[in-house]
C-alpha positions in Angstrom: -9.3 15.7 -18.7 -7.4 12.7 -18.6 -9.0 9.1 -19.2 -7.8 5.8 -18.9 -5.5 5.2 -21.4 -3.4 7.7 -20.8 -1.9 5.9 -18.1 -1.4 2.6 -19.6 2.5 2.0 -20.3 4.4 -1.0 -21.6 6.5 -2.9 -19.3 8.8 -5.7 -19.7 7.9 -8.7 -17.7 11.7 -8.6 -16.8 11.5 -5.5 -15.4 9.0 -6.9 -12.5 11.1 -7.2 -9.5 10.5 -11.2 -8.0 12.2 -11.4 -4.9 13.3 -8.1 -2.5 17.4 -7.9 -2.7 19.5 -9.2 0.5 19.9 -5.6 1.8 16.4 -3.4 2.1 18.2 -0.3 1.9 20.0 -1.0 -1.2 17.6 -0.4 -3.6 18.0 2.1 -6.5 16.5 5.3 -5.3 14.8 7.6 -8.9 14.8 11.2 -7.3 12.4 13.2 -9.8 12.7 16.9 -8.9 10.0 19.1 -11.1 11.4 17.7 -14.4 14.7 16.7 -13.5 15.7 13.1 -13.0 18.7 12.0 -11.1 19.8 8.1 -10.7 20.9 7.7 -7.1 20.5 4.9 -4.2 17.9 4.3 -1.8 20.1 5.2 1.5 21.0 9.0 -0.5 17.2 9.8 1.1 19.0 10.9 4.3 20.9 13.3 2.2 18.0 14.4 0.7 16.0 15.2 3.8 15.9 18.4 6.7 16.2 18.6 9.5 12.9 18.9 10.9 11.1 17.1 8.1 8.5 15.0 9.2 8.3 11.6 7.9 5.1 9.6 8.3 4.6 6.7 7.9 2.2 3.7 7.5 2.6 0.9 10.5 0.3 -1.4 9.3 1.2 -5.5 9.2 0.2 -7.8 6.6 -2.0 -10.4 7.5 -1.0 -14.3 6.6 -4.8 -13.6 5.2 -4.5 -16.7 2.4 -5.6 -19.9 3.1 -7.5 -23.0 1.2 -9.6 -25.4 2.3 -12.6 -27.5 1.1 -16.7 -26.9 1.2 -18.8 -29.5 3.1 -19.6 -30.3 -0.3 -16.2 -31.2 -1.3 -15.2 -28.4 -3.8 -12.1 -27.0 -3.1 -11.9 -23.2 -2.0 -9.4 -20.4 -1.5 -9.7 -17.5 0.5 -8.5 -13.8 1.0 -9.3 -12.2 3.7 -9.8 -8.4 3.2 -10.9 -7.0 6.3 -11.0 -8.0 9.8 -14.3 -7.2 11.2 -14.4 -8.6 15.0 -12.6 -11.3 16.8 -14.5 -13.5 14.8 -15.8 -12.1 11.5 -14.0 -11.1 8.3 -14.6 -10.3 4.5 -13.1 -12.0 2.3 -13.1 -12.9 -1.4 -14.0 -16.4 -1.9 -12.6 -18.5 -5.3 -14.6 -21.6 -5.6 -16.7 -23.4 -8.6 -19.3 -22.8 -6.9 -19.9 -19.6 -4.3 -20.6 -20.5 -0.8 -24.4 -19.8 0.5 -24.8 -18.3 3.9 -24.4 -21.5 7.0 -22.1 -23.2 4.4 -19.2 -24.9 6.0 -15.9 -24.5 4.6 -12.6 -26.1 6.5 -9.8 -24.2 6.2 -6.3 -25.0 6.2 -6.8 -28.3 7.4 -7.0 -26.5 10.7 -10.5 -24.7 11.3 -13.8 -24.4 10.5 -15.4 -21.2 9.0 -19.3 -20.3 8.5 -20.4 -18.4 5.2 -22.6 -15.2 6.0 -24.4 -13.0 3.6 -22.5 -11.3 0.5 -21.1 -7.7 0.8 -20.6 -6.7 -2.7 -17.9 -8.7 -4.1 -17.2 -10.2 -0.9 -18.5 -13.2 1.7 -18.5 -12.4 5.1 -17.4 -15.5 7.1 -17.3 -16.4 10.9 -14.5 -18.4 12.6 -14.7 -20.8 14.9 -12.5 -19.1 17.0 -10.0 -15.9 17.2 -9.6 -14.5 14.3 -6.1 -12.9 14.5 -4.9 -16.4 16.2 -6.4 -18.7 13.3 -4.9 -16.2 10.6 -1.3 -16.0 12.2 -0.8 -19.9 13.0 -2.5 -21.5 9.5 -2.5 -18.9 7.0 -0.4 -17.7 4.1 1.1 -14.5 3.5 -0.4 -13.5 0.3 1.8 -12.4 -2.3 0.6 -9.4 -4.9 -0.5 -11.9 -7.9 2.8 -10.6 -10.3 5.5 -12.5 -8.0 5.1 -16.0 -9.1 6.6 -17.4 -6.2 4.8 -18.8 -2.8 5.7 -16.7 0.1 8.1 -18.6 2.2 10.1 -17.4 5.2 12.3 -14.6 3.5 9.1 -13.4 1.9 7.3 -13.5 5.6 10.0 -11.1 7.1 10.5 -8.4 3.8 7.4 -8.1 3.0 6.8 -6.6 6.4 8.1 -3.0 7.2 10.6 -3.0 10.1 8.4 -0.7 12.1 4.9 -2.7 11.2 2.6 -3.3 14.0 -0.6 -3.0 13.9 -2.3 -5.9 11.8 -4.7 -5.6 9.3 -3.3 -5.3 5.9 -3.4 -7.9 2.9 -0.8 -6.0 1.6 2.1 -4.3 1.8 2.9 -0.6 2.5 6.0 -1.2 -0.2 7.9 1.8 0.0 8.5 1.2 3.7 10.2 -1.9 2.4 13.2 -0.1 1.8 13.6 1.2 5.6 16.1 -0.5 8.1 16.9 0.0 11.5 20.4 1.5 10.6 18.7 3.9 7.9 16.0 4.8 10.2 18.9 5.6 13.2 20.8 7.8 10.7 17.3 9.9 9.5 16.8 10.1 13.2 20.5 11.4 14.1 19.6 13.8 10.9 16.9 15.7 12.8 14.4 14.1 10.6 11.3 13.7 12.5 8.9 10.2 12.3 5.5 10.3 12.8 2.7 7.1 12.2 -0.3 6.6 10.7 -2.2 3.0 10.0 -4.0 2.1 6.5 -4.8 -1.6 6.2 -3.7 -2.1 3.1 -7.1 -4.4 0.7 -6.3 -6.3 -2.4 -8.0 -3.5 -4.0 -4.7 -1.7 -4.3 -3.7 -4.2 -7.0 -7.0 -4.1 -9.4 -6.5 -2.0 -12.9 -9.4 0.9 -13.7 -11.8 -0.8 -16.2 -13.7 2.2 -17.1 -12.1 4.7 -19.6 -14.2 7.3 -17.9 -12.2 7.4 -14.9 -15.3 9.3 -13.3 -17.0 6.6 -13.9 -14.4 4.1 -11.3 -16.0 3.2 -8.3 -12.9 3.4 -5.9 -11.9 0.7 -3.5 -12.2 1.6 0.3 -9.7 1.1 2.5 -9.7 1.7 7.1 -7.4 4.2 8.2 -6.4 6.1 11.2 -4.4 8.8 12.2 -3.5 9.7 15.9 -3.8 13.2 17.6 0.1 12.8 17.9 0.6 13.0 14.2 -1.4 16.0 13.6 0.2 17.6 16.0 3.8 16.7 14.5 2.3 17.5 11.0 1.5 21.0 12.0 4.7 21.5 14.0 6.6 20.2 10.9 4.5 22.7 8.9 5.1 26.0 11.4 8.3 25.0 11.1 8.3 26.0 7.2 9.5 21.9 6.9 8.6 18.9 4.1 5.6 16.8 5.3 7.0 13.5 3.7 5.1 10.8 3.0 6.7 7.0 2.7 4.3 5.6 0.0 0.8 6.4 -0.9 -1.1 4.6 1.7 0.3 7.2 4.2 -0.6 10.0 1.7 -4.5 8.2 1.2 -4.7 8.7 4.9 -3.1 12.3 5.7 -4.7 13.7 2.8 -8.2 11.6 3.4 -8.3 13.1 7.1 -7.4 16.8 5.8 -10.6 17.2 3.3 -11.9 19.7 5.2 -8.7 21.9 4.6 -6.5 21.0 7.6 -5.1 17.6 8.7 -7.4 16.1 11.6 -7.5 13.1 13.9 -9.7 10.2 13.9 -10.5 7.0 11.7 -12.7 6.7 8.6 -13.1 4.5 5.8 -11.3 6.3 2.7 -12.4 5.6 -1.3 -10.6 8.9 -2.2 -9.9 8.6 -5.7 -6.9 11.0 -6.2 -6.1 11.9 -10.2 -5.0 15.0 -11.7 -6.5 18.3 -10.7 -6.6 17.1 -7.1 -4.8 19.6 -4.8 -2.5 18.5 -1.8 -3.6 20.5 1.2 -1.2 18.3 3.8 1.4 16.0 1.8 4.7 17.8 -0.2 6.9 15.2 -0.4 6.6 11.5 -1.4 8.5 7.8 -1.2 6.7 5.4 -3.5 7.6 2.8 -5.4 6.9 2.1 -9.7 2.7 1.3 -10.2 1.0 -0.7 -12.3 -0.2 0.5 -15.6 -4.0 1.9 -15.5 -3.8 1.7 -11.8 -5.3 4.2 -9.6 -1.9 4.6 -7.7 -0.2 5.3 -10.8 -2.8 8.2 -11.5 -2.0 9.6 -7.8 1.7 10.0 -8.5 0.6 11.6 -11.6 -1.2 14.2 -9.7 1.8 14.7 -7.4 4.2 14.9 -9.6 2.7 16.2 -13.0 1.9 14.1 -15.5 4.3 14.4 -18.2 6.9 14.2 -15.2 5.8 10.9 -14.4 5.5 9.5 -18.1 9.2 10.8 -18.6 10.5 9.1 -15.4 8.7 5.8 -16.0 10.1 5.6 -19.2 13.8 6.6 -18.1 13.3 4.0 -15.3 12.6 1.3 -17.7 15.2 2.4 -20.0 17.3 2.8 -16.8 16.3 -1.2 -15.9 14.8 0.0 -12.3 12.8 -2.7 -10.4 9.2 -2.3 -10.7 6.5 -3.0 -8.4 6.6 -3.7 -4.1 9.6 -5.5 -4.2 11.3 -3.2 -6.7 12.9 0.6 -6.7 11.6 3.5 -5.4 11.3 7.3 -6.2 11.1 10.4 -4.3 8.7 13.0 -5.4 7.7 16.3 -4.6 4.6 17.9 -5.8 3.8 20.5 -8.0 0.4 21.7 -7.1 1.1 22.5 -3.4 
């Protein structure tokens, strides 16, 4: 049984990839096959794919879901917004010296006005005075993961969207979509490699450490997802077919394998808090695209169940050796999983 600090891993602040590079697809690719690790580049993956593989992937957009403003009071605030509710009601987290009560006031952006509801857990629900998507889209900020030390600017507002992104609702990226262009996507298609969607907006959840060395004892973030009729009916296809369902990044795995707990992969939409560590078994997912985790991060102890867990402490360590980029504007790996 595996506890926290047994994925905790030292990295150097260097290593922390601050800015994407000029060309998506020319990241450095770590291809871990059982225990063997091979250094190649990102654009090798259509080498390294079937024909007939399906690859699915997540087409949610990142929400410019950052803003701050000031209370009625004065105080300054600054807001995330989490989830969009309705046309006019999100959650959010709320920083301010003092927490809003419900029918406070709090301008944001110098643009709008929002109304403070009642708490939901570690968020404040809060009503705009208008369209939601509209307001967030013309006066927000795209909100960076809290290691890049930079302020989003226009660069930051095209790459840290995937070229195929369109359905809004994330806070963050799906990163190891990042590494897609239309030119690699054309030659995966000219392959025979088969694409299939599903949507997972993406909550700042994703970013929070485990506190609890009893991982048992973590209470998992949730986050919406949804996964069309289409795609299970490519996935099992795909699988007839004897072919590699191939995930691009773990949101898309959260979602396939959080609609196939009942054995098979089904359709619909659900919230998901499935809390994936090792011992879990894969009943839809073979193959994965993801990029380096944080340490003691839950995403870190799904790759680990994927991949094995000494397999991933090896590669982690040759990738920092190696000087990879960590993180969603960093490298990626492709993994295939051992418990399947």
């Amino acid at each position: 049984m595996y506890s926290l600090s047994d994925f905790d891993f030292d990295l150097p602040a260097e290593r922390i990839a601050q800015t994407p590079l000029p060309d998506r697809s020319a990241s450095r690719l770590l291809h871990l096959d059982g225990t063997a690790i091979v250094d190649r580049q990102f654009a090798d993956i259509v080498g390294l794919l079937a024909p007939g593989d399906l690859l699915v992937m997540n087409d949610t957009r990142v929400l410019k879901a950052r803003f701050f403003g000031v209370k009625e009071t004065g105080g300054n605030v600054e807001v995330l917004v989490e989830r969009i509710l309705d046309s006019r009601t999100v959650l959010a987290q709320v920083r301010a010296s003092k927490s809003p009560k419900p029918g406070n006031r709090i301008r944001l952006a110098d643009a709008f006005n929002v109304t403070a509801g009642e708490r939901a857990g570690e968020f404040f629900t809060l009503v705009f005075d208008g369209d939601v998507f509209e307001l967030i889209e013309a006066h927000g900020r795209l909100p960076l993961p809290p290691y890049i030390e930079h302020d989003a600017d226009e660069f930051d507002e095209t790459r840290y969207q995937t070229v195929y992104s369109r359905e809004p609702g994330a806070v963050a990226a799906p990163t190891a979509g990042l590494h897609f262009d239309q030119a690699l996507l054309a030659a995966l298609k000219a392959k025979g490699v088969n694409f299939a969607y599903v949507t997972l907006h993406v909550g700042a959840g994703t970013f929070q450490p485990v506190r609890v060395e009893a991982l048992a004892e973590h209470k998992m973030h949730t986050e919406w997802y949804t996964v069309p009729q289409e795609t299970v009916d490519a996935v099992r296809a795909a699988k007839a077919a004897g072919r590699d369902i191939v995930a691009v990044g773990t949101t898309s795995l959260r979602a396939l394998e959080s609609a196939s707990q009942s054995g098979e992969l089904v359709a619909g939409s659900a919230d998901t808090a499935l809390f994936i560590t090792p011992g879990y078994t894969f009943k839809t997912v073979s193959r994965l695209i993801t990029n380096f985790h944080l340490p003691k991060s839950t995403l870190l102890m799904l790759v680990s169940a994927f991949a094995g867990y000494h397999a991933i402490r090896a590669a982690y360590a040759h990738a920092i050796a190696s000087q990879y980029r960590f993180f969603s504007y960093g490298d990626a790996m492709l993994l295939t999983t051992d418990n399947k």
